[in-house]
C-alpha positions as CSV (number, residue, x, y, z in Angstrom):
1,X,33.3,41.0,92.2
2,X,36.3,43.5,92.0
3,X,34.9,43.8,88.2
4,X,31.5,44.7,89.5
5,X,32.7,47.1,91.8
6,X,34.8,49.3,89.4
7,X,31.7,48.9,86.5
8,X,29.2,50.5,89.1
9,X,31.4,53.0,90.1
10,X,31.6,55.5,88.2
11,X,27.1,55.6,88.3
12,X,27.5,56.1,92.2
13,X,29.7,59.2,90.6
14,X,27.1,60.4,88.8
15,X,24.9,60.2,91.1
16,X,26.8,61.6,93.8
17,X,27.0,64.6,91.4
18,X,23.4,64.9,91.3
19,X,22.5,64.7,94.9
20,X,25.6,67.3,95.9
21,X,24.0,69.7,93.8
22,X,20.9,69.1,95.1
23,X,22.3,70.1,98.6
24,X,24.4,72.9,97.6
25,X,21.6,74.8,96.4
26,X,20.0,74.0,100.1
27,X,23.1,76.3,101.6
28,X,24.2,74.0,104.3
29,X,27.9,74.5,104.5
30,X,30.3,75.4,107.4
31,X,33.4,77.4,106.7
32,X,37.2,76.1,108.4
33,X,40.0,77.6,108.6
34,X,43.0,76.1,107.7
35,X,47.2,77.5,108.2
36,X,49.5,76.6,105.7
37,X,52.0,73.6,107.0
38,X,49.8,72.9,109.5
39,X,47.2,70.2,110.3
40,X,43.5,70.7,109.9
41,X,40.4,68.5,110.8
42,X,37.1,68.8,109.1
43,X,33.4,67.6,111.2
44,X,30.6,65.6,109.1
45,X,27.9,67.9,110.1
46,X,26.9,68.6,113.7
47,X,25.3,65.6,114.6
48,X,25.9,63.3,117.8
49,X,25.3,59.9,118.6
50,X,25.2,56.9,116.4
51,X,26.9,57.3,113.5
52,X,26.6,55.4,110.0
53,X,29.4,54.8,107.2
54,X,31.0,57.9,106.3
55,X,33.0,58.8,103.2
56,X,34.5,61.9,102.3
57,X,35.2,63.8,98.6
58,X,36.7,66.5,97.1
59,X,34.5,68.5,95.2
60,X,36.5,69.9,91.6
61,X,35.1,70.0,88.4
62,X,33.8,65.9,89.5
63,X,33.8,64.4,93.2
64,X,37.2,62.9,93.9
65,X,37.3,60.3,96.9
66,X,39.4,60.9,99.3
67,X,38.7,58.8,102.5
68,X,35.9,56.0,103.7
69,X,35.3,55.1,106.9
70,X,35.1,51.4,105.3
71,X,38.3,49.9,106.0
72,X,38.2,48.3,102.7
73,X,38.9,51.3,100.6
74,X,42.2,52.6,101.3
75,X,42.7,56.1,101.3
76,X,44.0,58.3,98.4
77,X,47.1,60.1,100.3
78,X,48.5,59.3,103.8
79,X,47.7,62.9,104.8
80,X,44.2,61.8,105.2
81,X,42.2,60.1,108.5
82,X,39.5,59.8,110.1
83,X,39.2,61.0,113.6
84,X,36.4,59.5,115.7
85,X,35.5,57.2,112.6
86,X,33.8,60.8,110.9
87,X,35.9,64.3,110.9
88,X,38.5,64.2,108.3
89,X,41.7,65.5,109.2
90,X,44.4,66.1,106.6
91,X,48.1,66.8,107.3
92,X,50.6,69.7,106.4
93,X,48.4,71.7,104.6
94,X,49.1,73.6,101.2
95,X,47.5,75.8,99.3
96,X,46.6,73.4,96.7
97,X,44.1,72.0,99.1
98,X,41.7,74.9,99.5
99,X,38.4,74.3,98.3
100,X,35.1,72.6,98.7
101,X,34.6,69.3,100.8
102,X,31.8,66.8,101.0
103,X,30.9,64.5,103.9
104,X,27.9,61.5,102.8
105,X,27.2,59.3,105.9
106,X,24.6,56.4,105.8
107,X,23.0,55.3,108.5
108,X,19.2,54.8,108.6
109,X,19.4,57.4,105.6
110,X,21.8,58.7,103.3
111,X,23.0,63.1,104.4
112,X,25.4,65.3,102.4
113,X,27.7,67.8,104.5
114,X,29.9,69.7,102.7
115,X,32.3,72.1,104.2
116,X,34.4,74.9,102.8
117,X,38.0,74.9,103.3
118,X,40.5,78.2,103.6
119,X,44.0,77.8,103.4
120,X,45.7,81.0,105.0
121,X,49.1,82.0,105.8
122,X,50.1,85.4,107.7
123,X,52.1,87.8,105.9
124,X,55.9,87.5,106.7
125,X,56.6,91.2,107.2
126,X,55.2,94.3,108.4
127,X,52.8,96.4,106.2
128,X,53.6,99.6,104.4
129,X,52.0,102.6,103.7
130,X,52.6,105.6,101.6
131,X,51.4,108.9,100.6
132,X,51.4,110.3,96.7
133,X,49.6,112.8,94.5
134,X,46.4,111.2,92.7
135,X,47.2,111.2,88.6
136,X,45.6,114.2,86.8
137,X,43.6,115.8,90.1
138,X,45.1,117.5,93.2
139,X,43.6,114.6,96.1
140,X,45.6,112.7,98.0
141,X,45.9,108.9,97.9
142,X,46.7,106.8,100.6
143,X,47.9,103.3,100.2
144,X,48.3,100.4,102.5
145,X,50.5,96.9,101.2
146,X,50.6,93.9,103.9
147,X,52.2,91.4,100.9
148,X,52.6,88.1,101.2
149,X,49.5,86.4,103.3
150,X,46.4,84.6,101.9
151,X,43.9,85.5,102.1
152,X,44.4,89.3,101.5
153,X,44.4,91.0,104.6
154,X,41.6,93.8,105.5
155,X,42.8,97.3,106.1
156,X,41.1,100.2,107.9
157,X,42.3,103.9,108.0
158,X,41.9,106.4,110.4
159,X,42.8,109.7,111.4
160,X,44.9,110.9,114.0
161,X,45.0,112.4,116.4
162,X,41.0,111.6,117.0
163,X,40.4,108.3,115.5
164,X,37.7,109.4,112.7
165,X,37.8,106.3,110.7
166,X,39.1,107.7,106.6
167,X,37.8,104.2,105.3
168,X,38.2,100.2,105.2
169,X,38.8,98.0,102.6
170,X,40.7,94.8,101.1
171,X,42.2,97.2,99.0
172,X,44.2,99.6,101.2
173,X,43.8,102.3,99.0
174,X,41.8,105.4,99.7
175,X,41.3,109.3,98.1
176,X,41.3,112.3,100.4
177,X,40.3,115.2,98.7
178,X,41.9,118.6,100.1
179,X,39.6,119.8,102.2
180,X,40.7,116.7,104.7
181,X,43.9,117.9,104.4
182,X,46.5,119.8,106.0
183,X,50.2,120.2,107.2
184,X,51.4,118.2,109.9
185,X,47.9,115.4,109.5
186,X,48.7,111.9,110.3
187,X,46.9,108.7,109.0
188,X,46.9,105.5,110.0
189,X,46.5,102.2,108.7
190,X,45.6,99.2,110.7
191,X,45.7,95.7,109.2
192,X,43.8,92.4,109.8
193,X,44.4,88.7,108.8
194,X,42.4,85.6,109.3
195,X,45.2,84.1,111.0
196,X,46.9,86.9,113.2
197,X,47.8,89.0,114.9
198,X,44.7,89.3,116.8
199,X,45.8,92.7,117.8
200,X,46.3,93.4,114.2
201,X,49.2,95.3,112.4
202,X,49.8,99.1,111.8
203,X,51.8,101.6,109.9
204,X,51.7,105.7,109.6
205,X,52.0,108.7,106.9
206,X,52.3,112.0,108.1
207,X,52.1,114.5,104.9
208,X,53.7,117.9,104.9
209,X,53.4,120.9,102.8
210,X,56.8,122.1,100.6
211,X,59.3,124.6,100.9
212,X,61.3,126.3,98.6
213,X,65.0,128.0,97.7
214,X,66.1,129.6,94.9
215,X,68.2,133.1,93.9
216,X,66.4,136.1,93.6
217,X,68.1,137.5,90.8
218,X,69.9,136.4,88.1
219,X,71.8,138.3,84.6
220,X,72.2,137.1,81.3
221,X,73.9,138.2,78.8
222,X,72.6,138.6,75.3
223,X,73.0,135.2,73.3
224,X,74.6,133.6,76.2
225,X,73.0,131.1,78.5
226,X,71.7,130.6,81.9
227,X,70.0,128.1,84.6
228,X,67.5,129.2,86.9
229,X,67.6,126.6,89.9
230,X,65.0,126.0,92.4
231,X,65.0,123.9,95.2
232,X,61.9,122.0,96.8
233,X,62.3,120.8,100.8
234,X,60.2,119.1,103.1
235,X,57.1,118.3,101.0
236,X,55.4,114.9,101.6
237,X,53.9,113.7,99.6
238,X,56.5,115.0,96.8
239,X,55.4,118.1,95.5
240,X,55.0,118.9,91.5
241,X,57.3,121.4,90.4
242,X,56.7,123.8,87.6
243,X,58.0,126.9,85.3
244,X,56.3,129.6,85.2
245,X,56.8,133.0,83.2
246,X,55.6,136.4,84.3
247,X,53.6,137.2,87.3
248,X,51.0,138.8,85.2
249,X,50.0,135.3,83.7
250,X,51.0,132.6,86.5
251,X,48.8,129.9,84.9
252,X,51.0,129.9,81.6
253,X,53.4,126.7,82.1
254,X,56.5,126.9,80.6
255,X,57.2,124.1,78.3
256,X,60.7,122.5,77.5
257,X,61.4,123.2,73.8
258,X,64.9,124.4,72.2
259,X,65.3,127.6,74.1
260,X,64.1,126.0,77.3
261,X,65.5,122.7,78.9
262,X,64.0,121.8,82.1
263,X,65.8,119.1,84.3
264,X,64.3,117.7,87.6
265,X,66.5,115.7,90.1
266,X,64.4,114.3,92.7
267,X,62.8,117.8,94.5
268,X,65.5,119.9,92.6
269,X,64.4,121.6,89.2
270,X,66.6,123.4,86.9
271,X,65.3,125.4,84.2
272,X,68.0,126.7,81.5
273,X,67.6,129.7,79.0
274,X,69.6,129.4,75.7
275,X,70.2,132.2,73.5
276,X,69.1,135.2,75.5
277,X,67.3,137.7,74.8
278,X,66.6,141.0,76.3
279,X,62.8,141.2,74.5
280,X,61.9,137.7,75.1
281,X,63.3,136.5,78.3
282,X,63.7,139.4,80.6
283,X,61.7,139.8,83.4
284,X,60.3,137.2,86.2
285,X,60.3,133.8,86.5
286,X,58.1,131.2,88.7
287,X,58.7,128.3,90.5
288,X,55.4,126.8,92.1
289,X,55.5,123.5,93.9
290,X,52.4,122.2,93.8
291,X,51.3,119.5,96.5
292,X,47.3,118.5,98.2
293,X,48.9,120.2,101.3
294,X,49.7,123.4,99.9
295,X,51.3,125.1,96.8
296,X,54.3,127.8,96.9
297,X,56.0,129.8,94.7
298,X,59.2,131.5,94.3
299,X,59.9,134.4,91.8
300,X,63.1,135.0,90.5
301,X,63.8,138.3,88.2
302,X,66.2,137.4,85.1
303,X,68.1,140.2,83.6
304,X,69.5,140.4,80.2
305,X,72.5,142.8,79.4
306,X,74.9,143.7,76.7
307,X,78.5,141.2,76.8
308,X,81.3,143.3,78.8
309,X,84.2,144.1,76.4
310,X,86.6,142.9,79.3
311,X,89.8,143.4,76.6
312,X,89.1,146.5,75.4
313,X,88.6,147.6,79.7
314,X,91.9,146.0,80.7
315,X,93.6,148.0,77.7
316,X,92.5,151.4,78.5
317,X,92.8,150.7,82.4
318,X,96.8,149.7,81.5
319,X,97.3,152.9,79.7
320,X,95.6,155.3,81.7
321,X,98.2,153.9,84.6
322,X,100.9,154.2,82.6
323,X,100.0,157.6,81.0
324,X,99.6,158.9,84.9
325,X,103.1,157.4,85.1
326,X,104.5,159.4,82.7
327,X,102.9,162.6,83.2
328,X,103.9,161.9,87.7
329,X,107.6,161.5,86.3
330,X,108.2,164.3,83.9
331,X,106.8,166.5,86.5
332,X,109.7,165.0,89.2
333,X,112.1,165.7,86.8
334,X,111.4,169.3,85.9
335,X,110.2,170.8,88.7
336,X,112.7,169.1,91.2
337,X,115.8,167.5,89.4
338,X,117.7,167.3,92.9
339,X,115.0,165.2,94.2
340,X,115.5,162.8,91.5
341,X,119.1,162.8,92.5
342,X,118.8,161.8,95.7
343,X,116.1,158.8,94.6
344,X,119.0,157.7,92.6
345,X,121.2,157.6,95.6
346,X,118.8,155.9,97.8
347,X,118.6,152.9,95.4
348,X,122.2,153.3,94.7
349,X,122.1,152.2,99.0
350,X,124.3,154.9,100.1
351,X,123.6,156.5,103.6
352,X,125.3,158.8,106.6
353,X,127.4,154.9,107.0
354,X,129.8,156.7,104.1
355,X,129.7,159.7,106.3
356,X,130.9,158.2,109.3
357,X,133.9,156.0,107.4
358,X,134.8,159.2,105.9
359,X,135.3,161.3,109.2
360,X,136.6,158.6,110.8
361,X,139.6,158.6,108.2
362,X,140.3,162.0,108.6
363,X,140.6,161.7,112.3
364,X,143.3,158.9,111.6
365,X,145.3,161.0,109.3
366,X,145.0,163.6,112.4
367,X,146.4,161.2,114.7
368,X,149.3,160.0,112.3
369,X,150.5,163.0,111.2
370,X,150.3,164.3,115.5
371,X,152.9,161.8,115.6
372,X,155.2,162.6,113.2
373,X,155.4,166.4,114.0
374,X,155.8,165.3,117.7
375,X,159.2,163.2,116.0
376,X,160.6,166.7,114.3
377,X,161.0,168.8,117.3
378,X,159.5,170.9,119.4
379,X,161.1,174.1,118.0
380,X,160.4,173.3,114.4
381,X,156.3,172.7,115.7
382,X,156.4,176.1,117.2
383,X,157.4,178.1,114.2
384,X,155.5,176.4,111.9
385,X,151.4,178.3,111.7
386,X,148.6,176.2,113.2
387,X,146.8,174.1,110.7
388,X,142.9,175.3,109.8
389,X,140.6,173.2,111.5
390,X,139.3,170.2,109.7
391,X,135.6,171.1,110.7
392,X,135.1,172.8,107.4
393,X,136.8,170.6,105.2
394,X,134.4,167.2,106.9
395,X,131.1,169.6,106.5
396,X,131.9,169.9,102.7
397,X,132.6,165.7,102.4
398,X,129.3,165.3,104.1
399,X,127.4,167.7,101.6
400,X,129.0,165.8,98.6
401,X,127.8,162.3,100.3
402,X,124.1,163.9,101.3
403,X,123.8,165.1,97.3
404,X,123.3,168.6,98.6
405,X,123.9,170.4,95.3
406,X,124.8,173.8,97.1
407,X,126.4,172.7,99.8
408,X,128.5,170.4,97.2
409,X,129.4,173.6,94.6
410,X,130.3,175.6,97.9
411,X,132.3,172.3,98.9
412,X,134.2,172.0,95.8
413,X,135.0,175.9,95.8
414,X,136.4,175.7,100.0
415,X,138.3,172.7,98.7
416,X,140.1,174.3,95.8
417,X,140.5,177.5,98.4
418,X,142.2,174.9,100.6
419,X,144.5,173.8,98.1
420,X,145.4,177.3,97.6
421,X,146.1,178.1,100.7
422,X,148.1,174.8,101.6
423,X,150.7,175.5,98.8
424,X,151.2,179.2,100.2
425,X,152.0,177.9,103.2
426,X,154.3,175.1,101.9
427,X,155.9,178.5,99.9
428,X,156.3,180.3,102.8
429,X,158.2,177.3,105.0
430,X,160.6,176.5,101.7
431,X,161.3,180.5,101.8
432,X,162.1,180.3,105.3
433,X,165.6,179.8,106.3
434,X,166.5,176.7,108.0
């Protein structure tokens, strides 16, 4: 009998095929919604009351059998049951067990339900949106990622402040051409899942027009180099950044080549001349940053000079000091040679200090020889004539220290007249009798 059984078996296939496709094409089917890891449970139709034998399959390229209500025909995975003795309900779902389900029950005659089966799961983090430049035009696309979930998500994106709905789709991607555009506009994307949140999940661009920096002026020197730099702020979504030369043709693009390097470091662009030269590369430059929200430009004017001899400047700047030198000295020493005598005794360090000591010797001789003449007798002090005043004699010492050339050929002539006069008078007391 258990032969018999397995022999007719694969004929109640075949015809099971048959009849299933005969319903599908009727359109009775009912949609559930299943979560991944969790239990689902699947109704035989919508009919109440007495019920006959029910068996369910799964429908894949053949029907499988998956449960009977028979309680001779065991079922193909423990996941499976029966739940008033019709609805099957299947355990920890996966996503292997999406698809198409059929329901035969047999009572006074034979029905077909079939129900379609979606396995979801919610996306594990938070969607994201961005801004960016559409390739080769000048609209804006907006696009919206809630990765992760199954079935894809639905998004929807509106304007604000306002609410104007931009578009929906299971994409998340939409184009804005310019005139929807401008600084400071904020879009929104709002996302929904089969499974949650029912108050859905959001996220926000806000695009911004660009700003620019860069020097005004810059010089070159012939067959040297230089780097124009410009610098690009604030733009969102990031702004294209191009070279331009002249302001009489702004749509001609510089191009990089071997006289022109251009370098771009996230909003920063560099462009770099090589080989200057005052026919070809004199004159302005342009930076344009070009963005759906606005362009800008900067102009910068480059100017191309002759090298600086800097050797040959230093030289002539060295001689003409030292020339002037010469010329300040000669003219010291001819027209005032005393002058340049008493330079010499400044650095020699001599002041009215040596004055001072000097006098101040001559007042100690005063004092000593006071004393001795005060040790000879009074009588001999009275005969003898009074001794010329030292005034004179500490005047002419002083004019010798001061480099006072008259006062020192006056000096030396009052000396010798001094000398002179002190050997008369020593003369006159060996004459006199004692």
């Amino acid at each position: 009998m258990a032969a018999g059984g397995s022999a007719s078996e694969p004929r109640v296939l075949v015809c099971l095929g048959a009849l299933l496709a005969g319903w599908v094409a009727v359109g009775l089917e009912a949609v559930v919604i299943g979560e991944v890891h969790e239990n689902v449970t699947l109704h035989c139709g919508n009919i109440s009351g007495l019920r006959g034998q029910v068996t369910w399959y799964r429908n894949n390229s053949e029907p499988v059998f998956l449960l009977s209500s028979n309680s001779s025909l065991r079922p193909a995975e423990p996941r499976f049951s029966l739940v008033d003795a019709t609805s099957l309900h299947i355990e920890s779902l996966s996503l292997e067990d999406e698809g198409n389900y059929t329901c035969q029950e047999i009572l006074n005659v034979t029905q077909w339900f079939q129900v379609w089966l979606q396995v979801a799961n919610p996306p594990p983090s938070a969607p994201q949106c961005w801004a960016q430049m559409a390739s080769g035009s000048f609209m804006l696309q907006l696009t919206c990622r809630w990765d992760g979930g199954y079935p894809d998500p639905d998004f929807l994106w509106i304007e604000e402040p306002g609410g104007v709905i931009v578009g929906k789709s299971k994409l998340g991607v939409e184009m804005l051409s310019e005139s929807q555009l401008s600084d400071g506009k904020k879009f929104k994307c709002v996302t929904s899942h089969i499974v949650g949140p029912e108050s859905g999940a959001s996220c926000m661009v806000q695009i911004r027009g660009p700003s620019l920096l860069s020097e005004p002026m810059k010089t070159c020197f012939i067959g040297g180099n230089v780097t124009l730099t410009c610098q690009v702020s604030g733009a969102y979504p990031p702004a294209k950044i191009l070279w331009l030369r002249n302001l009489t043709q702004p749509e001609v693009v510089i191009q990089p080549s071997s006289r022109h390097l251009i370098t771009q470091d996230g909003q920063n662009s560099t462009l770099t001349i090589h080989n200057c030269s005052q026919d070809l590369d004199e004159g302005y430059y342009v930076c344009r940053a070009d963005s759906p929200v606005g362009v800008r430009e900067v102009e910068i004017w480059l100017s191309v000079k002759e090298p600086l001899n800097i050797g040959g400047i230093v030289g002539t700047i060295v001689s003409l000091l030292l020339l002037g030198l010469a010329i300040i000295s000669g003219l010291l020493l001819y027209y005032s040679p005393v002058f340049c005598w008493k330079v010499g005794n400044t650095f020699r360090g001599q002041n009215m200090d040596d004055v001072m000591v000097l006098v101040d010797s001559e007042e100690e001789e005063e004092e000593e020889d006071a004393a001795v003449g005060e040790q000879e007798g009074a009588h001999e002090r009275e005969e003898l004539p009074k001794e010329i005043p030292k005034q004179d004699h500490i005047h002419r010492v002083t004019a010798l220290v001061n480099g006072n050339i008259e006062q020192m050929g006056n000096g030396f002539q009052d000396l010798q007249d001094d000398s002179s006069e002190e050997q008369s008078d020593i003369v006159q007391e060996e004459d006199r009798p004692v």
